[in-house]
C-alpha positions as CSV (number, residue, x, y, z in Angstrom):
1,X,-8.7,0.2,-10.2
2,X,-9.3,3.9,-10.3
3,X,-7.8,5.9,-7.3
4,X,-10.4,9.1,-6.7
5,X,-8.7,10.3,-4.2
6,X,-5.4,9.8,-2.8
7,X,-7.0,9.7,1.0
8,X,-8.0,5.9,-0.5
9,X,-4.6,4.8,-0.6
10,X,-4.5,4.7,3.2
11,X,-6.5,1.4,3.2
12,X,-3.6,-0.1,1.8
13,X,-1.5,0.4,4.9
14,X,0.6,2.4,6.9
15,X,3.5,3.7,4.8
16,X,4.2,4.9,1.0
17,X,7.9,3.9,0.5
18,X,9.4,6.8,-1.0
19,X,11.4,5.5,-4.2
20,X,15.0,6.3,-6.3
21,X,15.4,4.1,-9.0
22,X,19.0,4.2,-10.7
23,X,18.7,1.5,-12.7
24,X,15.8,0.3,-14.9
25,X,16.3,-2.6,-14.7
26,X,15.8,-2.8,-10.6
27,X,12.2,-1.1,-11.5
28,X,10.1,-4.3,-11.6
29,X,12.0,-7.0,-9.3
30,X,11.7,-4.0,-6.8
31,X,8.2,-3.1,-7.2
32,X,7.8,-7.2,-7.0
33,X,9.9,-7.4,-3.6
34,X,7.5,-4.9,-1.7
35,X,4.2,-6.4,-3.2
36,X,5.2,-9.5,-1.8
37,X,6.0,-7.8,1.6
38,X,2.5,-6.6,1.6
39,X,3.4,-3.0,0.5
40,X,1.4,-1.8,-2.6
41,X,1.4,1.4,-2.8
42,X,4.4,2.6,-4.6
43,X,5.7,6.4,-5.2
44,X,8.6,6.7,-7.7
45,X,10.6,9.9,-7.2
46,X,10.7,11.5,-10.7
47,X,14.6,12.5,-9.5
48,X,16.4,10.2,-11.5
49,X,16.4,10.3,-15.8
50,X,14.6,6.8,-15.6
51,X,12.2,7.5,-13.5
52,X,9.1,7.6,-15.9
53,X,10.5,4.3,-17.6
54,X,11.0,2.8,-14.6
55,X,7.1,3.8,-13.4
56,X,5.7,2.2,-17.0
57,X,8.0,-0.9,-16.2
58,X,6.3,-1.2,-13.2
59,X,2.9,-0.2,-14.3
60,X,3.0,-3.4,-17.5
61,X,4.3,-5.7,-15.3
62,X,3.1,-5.4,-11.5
63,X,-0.4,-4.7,-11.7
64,X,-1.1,-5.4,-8.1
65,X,0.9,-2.1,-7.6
66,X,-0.5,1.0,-7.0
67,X,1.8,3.0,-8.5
68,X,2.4,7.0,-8.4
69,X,4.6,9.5,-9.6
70,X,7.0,11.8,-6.5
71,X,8.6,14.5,-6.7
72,X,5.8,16.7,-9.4
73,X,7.4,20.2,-9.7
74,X,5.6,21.6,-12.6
75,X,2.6,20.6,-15.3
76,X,5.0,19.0,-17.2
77,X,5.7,16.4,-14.7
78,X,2.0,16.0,-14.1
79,X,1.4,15.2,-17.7
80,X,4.3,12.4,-17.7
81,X,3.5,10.7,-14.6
82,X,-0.3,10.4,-16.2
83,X,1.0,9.4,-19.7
84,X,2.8,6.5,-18.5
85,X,0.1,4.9,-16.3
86,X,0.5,6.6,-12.9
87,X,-2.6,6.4,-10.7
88,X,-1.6,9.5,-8.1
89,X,1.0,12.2,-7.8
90,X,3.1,13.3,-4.8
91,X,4.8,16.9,-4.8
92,X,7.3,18.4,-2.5
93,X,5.5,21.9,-2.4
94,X,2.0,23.6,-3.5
95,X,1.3,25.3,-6.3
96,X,-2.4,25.8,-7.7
97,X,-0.7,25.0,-11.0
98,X,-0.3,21.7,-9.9
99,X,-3.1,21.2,-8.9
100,X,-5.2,22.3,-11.8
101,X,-3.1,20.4,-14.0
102,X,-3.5,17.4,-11.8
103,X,-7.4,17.9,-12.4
104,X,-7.3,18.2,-15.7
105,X,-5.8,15.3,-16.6
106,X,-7.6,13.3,-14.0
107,X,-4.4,12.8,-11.3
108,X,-5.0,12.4,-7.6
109,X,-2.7,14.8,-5.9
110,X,-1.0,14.2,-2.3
111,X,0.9,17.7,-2.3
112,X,3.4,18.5,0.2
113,X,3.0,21.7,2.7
114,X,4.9,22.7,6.0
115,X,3.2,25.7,7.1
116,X,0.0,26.9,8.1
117,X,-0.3,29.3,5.3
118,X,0.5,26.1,2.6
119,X,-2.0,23.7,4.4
120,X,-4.4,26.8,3.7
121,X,-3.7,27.6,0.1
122,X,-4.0,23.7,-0.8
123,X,-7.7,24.2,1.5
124,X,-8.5,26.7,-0.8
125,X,-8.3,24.4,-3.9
126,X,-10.0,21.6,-2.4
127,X,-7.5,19.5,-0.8
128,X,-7.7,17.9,2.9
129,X,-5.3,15.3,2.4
130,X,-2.0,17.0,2.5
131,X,1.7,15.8,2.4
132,X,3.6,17.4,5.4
133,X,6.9,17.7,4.4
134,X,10.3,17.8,5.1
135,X,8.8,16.4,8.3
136,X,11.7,15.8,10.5
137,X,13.2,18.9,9.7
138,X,9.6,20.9,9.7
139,X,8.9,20.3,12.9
140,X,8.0,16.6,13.3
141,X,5.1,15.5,15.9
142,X,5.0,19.1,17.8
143,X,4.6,20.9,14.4
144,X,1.4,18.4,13.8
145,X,-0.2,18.1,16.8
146,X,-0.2,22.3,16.4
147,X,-1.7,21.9,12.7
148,X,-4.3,19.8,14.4
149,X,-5.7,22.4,16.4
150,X,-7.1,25.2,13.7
151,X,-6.8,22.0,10.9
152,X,-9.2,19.5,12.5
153,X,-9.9,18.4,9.3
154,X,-7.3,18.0,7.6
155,X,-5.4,14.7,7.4
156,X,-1.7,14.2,6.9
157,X,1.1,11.7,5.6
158,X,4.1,12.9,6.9
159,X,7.5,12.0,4.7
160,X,11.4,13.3,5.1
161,X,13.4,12.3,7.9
162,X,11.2,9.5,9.3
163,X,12.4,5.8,10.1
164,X,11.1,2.2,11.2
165,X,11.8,3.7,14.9
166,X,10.2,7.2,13.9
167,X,7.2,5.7,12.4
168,X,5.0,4.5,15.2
169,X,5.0,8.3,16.8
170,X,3.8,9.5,13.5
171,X,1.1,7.2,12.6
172,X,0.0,7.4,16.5
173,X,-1.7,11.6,15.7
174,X,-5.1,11.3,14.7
175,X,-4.2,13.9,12.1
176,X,-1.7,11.3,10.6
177,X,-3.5,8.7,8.7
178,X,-0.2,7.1,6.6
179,X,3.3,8.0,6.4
180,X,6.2,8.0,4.0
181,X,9.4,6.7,4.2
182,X,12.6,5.8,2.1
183,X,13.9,3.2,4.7
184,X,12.0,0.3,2.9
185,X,14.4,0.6,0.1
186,X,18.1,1.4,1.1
187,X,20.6,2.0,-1.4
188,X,23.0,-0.8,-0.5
189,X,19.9,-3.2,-1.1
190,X,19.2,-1.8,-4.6
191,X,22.4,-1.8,-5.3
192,X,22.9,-5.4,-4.2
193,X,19.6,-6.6,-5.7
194,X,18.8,-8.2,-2.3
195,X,15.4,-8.0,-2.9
196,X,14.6,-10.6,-0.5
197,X,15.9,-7.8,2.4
198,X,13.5,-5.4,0.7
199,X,10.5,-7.9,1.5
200,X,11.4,-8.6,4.5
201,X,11.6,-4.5,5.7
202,X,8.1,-4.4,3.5
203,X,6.8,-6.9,5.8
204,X,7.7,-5.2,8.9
205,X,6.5,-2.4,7.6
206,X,2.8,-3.0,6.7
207,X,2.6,-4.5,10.4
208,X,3.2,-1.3,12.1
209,X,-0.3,-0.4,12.4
């Protein structure tokens, strides 16, 4: 299945865990655990030197994942995530680099902005489906329900800072039409393997809206 545009991956529910991957071989009994939760879509953080691996693992052997690369800083990164079989791209900033790149080689983009003059720039290229982040620390609900007023169409997933308690208030805006959130995959449960905890807070998760 072909994602067009990343806006589509908010039919798949309500949050886009936000993913760190240590080991490789956690990539594909994780990306296993939230399937079975009900959680889908799937962005792995390019932070860690496995990353892209870990993203092909998943790619070959979870195909009922939707699976896209976090964390895009440059065209480089673009061109990775999209040689190993990523269907979207998630950066923490804007750049019109990015973006062109991302066009180019055929790579829905979910950017990340937290200003007015950002949501404009990412306007400018095309985009209405923008990443508002570090959202916590940006400015949280307030700083969105402002955006909303001279951005009444633009849409936003908001990521950074947020939690299972956090999450409702988010995903209540209009303007907010998914969220992200690292909660769905604590470190002491990777590190455990409890993947069985991991479904469990996938579960929970995809019932929040």
């Amino acid at each position: 299945m072909m994602i067009k545009n990343t806006l589509e991956l908010v039919a798949y529910g309500p949050v886009i865990p936000v993913i760190v991957i240590e080991r490789e071989a956690d990539a594909v009994p994780l990306a296993r655990a939230l399937v079975a939760g009900g959680v889908r879509v799937l962005e792995v953080t390019l932070r860690t030197r496995v990353a892209l691996s870990c993203i092909e693992d998943i790619v070959a052997a979870v195909p009922e994942a939707i699976v896209g690369a976090g964390t895009l800083r440059s065209a480089d990164d673009v061109r990775a995530a999209r040689r190993v079989g990523c269907r979207f791209g998630v950066s923490p900033g804007y750049t019109s680099a990015i973006a062109r790149t991302c066009a180019e080689v055929g790579l829905p983009l979910l950017p990340g902005v937290s200003t007015a003059s950002e949501v404009m720039q990412a306007n400018a290229d095309g985009l209405s489906f923008l990443k508002f982040f570090p959202a916590t620390a940006a400015g949280g609900v307030p700083m969105l329900k402002a955006l909303a007023g001279p951005f009444p169409d633009v849409a936003f997933c908001p990521t950074g800072g947020i939690t299972a308690e956090t999450a409702p208030q988010f995903l209540a805006l209009p303007n907010v039409k998914v969220c992200g959130g690292s909660w769905l995959t604590p470190a002491d449960a990777m590190a455990a393997g409890d993947w069985d905890r991991i479904t469990a807070l996938a579960r929970a998760t995809a019932a929040l809206r």
